[in-house]
NUVEX-931984 format. One line per field, with one value per residue (C-alpha): residue in three letters; residue number from 1; x, y, z. Coordinates in Angstrom, 1 decimal, padded with zeros to 4 digits. Example, Ala and Ser with C-alpha at 12.3 -4.5 7.8 and 13.67 -1.06 7.14 Angstrom:
<nodes>
rest: (ALA;SER)
nr: (1;2)
c1: (012.3;013.7)
c2: (-004.5;-001.1)
c3: (007.8;007.1)
</nodes>
This chain:
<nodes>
rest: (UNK;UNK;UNK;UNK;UNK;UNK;UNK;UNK;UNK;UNK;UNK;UNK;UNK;UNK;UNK;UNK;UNK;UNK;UNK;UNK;UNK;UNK;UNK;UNK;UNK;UNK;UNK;UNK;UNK;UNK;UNK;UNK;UNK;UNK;UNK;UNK;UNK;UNK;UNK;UNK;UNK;UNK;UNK;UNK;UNK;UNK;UNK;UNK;UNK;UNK;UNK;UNK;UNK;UNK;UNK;UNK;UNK;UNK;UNK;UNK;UNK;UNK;UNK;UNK;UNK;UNK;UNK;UNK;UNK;UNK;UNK;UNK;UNK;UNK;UNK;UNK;UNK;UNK;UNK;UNK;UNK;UNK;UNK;UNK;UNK;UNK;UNK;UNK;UNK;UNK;UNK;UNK;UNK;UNK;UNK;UNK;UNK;UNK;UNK;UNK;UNK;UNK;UNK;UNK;UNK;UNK;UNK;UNK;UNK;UNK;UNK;UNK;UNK;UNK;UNK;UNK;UNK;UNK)
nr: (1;2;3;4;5;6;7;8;9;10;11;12;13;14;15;16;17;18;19;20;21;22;23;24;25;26;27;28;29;30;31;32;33;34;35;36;37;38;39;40;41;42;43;44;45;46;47;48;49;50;51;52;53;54;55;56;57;58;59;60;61;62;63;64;65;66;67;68;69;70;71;72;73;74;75;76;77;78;79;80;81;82;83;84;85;86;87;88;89;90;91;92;93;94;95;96;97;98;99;100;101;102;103;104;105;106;107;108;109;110;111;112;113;114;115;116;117;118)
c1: (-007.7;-010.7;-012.3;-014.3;-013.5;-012.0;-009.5;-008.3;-007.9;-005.8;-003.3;-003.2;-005.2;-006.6;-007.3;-009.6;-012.6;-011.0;-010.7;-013.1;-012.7;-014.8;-014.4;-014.6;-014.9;-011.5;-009.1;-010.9;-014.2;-011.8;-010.0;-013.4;-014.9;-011.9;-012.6;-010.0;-007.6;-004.4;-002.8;000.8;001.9;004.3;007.0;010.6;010.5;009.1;011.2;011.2;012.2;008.9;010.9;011.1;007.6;005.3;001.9;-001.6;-004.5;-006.2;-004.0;-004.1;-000.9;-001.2;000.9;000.6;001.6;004.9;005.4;005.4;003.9;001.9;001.0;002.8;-000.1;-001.5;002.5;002.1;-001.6;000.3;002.4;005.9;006.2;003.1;005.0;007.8;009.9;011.7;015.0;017.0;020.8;021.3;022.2;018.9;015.4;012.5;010.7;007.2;004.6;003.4;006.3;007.0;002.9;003.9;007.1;005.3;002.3;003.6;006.2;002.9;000.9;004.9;004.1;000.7;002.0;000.8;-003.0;-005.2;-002.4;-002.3)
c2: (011.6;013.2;012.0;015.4;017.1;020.0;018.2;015.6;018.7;020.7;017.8;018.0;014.8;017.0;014.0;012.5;012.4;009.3;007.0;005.0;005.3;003.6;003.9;000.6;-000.1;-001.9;-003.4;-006.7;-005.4;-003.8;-007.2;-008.8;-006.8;-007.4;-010.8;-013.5;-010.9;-011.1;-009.1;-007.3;-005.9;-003.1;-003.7;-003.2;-006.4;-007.8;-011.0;-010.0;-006.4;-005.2;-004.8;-008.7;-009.1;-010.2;-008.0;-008.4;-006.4;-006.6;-006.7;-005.0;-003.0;-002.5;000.2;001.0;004.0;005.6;005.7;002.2;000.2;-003.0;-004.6;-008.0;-009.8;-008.3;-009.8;-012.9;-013.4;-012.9;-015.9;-014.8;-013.8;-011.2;-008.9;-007.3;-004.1;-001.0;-001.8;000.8;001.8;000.6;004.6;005.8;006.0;004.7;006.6;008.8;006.7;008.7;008.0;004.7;004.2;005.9;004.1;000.5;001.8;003.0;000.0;-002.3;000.2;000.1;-004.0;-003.7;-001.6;001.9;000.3;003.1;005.5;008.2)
c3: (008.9;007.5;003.9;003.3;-000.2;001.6;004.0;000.9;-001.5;001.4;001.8;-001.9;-003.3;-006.2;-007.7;-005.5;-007.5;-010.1;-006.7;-005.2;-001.3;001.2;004.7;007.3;010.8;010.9;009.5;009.4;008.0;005.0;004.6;004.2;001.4;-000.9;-001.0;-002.6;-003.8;-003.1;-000.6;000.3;003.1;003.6;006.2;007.3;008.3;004.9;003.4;-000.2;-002.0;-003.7;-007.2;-006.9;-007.2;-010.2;-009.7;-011.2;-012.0;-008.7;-005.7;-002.9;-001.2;002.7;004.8;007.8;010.3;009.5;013.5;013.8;010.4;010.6;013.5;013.7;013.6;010.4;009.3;010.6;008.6;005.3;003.5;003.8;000.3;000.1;003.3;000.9;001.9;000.4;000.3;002.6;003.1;007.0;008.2;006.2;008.2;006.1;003.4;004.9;003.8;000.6;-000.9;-000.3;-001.6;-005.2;-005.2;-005.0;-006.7;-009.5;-010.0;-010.2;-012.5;-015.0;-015.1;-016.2;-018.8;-017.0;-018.3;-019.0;-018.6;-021.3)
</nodes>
């Protein structure tokens, strides 16, 4: 998708201008400039609910494709523990990726306290 301030304003990310985005090369490249922080991945497959979780200032949530998520691989780079999941009813499909992003987002943001929150 395109980062211009037109295209992010049309699919409704009025907000743009408070986040800091940078664009990489790959996945890899990305993964590299966030240094020692500690990463979760977003997964059906993940072992452990994201409401389980104990977040901290600093890490970093990964989703992948709604079509297909993460690549296995990206999975299998993690510790068990950091690949965590949205916990489902077995007849429902899973949530389209924006939600499932505020959903996890905002339940880290509520353990910090909602810190700098008005």
């Amino acid at each position: 998708f395109r980062l211009d301030d037109k295209s992010l304003r049309r699919a409704g990310l009025d907000y743009h201008e408070f986040a800091e985005l940078r664009e990489h090369a790959s996945l890899q490249a990305c993964l590299e400039s966030l240094g020692e922080r500690r990463i979760f991945a977003l997964s059906t497959r993940g072992s452990r609910s994201y409401a389980t979780r104990d977040y901290a200032p600093g890490d970093v949530f990964l989703f992948g494709p709604e079509t297909r998520g993460l690549p296995q691989s990206v999975l299998d780079s993690l510790p068990p523990e950091q690949r965590i999941r949205i916990p489902m009813r077995p007849e429902n499909r899973s949530l389209n990726l924006s939600y499932a992003a505020a959903l996890v987002l905002y339940e880290a943001w509520r353990q910090q306290e909602f810190a700098g929150g008005a």
